[in-house]
C-alpha positions in Angstrom: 148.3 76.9 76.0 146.4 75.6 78.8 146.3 78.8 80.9 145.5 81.0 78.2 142.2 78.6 77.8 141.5 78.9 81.1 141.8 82.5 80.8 139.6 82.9 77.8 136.8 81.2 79.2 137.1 83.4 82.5 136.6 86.2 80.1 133.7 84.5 78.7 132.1 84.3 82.1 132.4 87.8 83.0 131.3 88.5 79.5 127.9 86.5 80.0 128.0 88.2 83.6 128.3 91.5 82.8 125.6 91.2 79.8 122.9 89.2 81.7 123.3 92.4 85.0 123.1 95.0 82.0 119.6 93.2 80.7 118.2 92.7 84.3 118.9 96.8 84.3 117.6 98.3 81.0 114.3 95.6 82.2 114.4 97.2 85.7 114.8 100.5 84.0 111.7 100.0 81.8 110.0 98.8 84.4 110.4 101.8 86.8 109.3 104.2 83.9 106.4 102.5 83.2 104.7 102.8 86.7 103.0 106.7 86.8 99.9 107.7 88.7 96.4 106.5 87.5 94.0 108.5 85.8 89.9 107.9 85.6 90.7 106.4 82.0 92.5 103.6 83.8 89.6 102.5 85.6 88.3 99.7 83.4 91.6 98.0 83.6 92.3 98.3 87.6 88.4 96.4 87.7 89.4 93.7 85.7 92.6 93.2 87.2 90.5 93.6 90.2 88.0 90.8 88.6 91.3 88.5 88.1 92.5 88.6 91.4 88.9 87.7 92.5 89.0 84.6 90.4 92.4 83.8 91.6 91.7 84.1 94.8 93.5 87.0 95.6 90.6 89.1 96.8 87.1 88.4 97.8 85.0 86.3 95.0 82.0 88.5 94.9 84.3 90.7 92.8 83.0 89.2 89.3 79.4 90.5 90.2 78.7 93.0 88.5 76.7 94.7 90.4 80.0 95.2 92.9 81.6 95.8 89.6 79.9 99.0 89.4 80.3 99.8 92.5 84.0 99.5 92.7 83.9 101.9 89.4 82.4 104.9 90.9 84.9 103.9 94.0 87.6 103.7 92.6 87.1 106.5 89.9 86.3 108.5 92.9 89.2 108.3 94.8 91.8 108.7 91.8 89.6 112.4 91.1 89.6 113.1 94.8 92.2 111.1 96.2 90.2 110.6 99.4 88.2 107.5 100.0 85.9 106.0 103.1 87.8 103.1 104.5 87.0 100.5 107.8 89.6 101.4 109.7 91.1 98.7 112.1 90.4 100.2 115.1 86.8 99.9 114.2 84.6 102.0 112.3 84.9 104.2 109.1 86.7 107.5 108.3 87.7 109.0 104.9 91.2 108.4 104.4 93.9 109.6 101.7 93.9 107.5 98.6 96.9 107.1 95.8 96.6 104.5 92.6 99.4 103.4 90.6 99.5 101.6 87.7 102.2 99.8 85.6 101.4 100.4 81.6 103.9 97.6 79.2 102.7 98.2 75.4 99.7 100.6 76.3 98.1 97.9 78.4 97.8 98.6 82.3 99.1 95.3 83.6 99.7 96.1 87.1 98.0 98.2 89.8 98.2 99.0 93.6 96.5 101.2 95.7 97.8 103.0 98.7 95.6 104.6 101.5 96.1 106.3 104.7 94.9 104.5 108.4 92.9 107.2 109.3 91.3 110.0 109.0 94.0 112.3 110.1 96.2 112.2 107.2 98.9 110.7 109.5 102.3 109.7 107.6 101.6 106.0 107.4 101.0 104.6 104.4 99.0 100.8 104.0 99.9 99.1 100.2 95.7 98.4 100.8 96.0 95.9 97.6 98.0 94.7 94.4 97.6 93.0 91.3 100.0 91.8 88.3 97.8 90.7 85.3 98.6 86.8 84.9 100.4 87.5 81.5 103.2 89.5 83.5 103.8 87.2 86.2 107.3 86.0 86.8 108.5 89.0 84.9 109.8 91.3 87.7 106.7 93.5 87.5 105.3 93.1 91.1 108.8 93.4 92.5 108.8 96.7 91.0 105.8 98.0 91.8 106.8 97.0 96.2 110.0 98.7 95.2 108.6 102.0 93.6 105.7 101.9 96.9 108.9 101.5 99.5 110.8 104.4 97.9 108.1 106.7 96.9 107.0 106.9 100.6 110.2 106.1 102.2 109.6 108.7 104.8 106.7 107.0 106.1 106.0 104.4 108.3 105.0 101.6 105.5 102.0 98.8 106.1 100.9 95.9 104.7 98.4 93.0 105.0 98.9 89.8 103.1 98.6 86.3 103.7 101.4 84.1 105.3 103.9 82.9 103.1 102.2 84.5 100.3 104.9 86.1 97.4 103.4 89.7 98.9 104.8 88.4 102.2 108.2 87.1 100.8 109.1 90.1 98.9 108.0 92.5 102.1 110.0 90.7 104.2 113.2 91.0 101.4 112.6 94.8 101.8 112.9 95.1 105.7 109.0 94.9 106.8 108.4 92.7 109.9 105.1 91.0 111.7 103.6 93.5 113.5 100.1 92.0 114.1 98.0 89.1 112.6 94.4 90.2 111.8 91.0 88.2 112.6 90.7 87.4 109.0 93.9 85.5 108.8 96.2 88.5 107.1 99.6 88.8 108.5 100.5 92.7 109.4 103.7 94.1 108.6 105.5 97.2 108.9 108.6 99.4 108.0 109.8 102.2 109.8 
């Protein structure tokens, strides 16, 4: 009697195994087919994600003004129609550089963005994931993990940057996925790579 309890509760276990791995992939799943390339209407929602990660600290604090607001729109609307944009490069200077947003829609609502851009004007086959932001609300869900994941295999046969600061969750889930410190920049961001 004893055995066949300890055997029905190890077939309770792998029960509760098998259907918490089968919800972590119908999420993941989800997930995946929600990311798709922006479109000008998406605009209003990459700004105030934009705004929020401002607030949060995430990106620089002027972002609430709306004067830089507007700017950003005609930016950023710009380089979705064109998918070019004028960038400081690294090395110094500016140059107009390939430009790629993706957004994350849950429920009609954009609730996750990144933008990808080239280093330099000669359309090279690195790519830099140049910023990214998960609206507050989706947080802890699995949505930013996703978004890194789609970036690493959508360009997987480039040479993959990315700035963030140290021991930021950016940071932590770059490293998870193979990038390593390849430079520090003068403005405190951590550079890593994957080749």
């Amino acid at each position: 009697m004893l055995y066949l309890r300890s055997q029905v509760d190890a077939l309770r276990r792998h029960a509760s195994k098998i259907r918490a791995t089968a919800r972590r992939e119908r999420h993941r799943r989800l997930l995946d087919s929600a990311i798709r390339r922006a479109v000008p209407e998406d605009v209003g929602a990459i700004i105030r994600l934009t705004t929020s990660g401002g607030e949060s600290g995430g990106f620089d604090q002027a972002l609430p003004d709306t004067v830089r607001q507007a700017a950003l729109t005609a930016t950023f609307t710009a380089g979705i129609v064109n998918g070019a944009a004028l960038r400081d490069l690294w090395v110094g200077g500016q140059s107009t550089v390939p430009i790629e947003f993706w957004v994350c829609e849950i429920d009609a609502r954009v609730v996750s963005y990144m933008m990808i851009m080239g280093l330099d004007a000669r359309k090279g086959m690195e790519r830099e994931l140049h910023a990214m932001v998960v609206d507050d609300s989706c947080r802890g869900r699995g949505v930013g993990s996703q978004m890194v994941d789609f970036f690493c295999a959508h360009y997987k046969h480039r040479r993959l940057i990315s700035a963030c600061r140290e021991g930021s969750t950016m940071m932590q889930m770059l490293n998870r996925r193979g990038f390593a410190l390849i430079a520090r920049s003068d403005q405190g961001y951590h550079i890593l790579a994957r080749d």
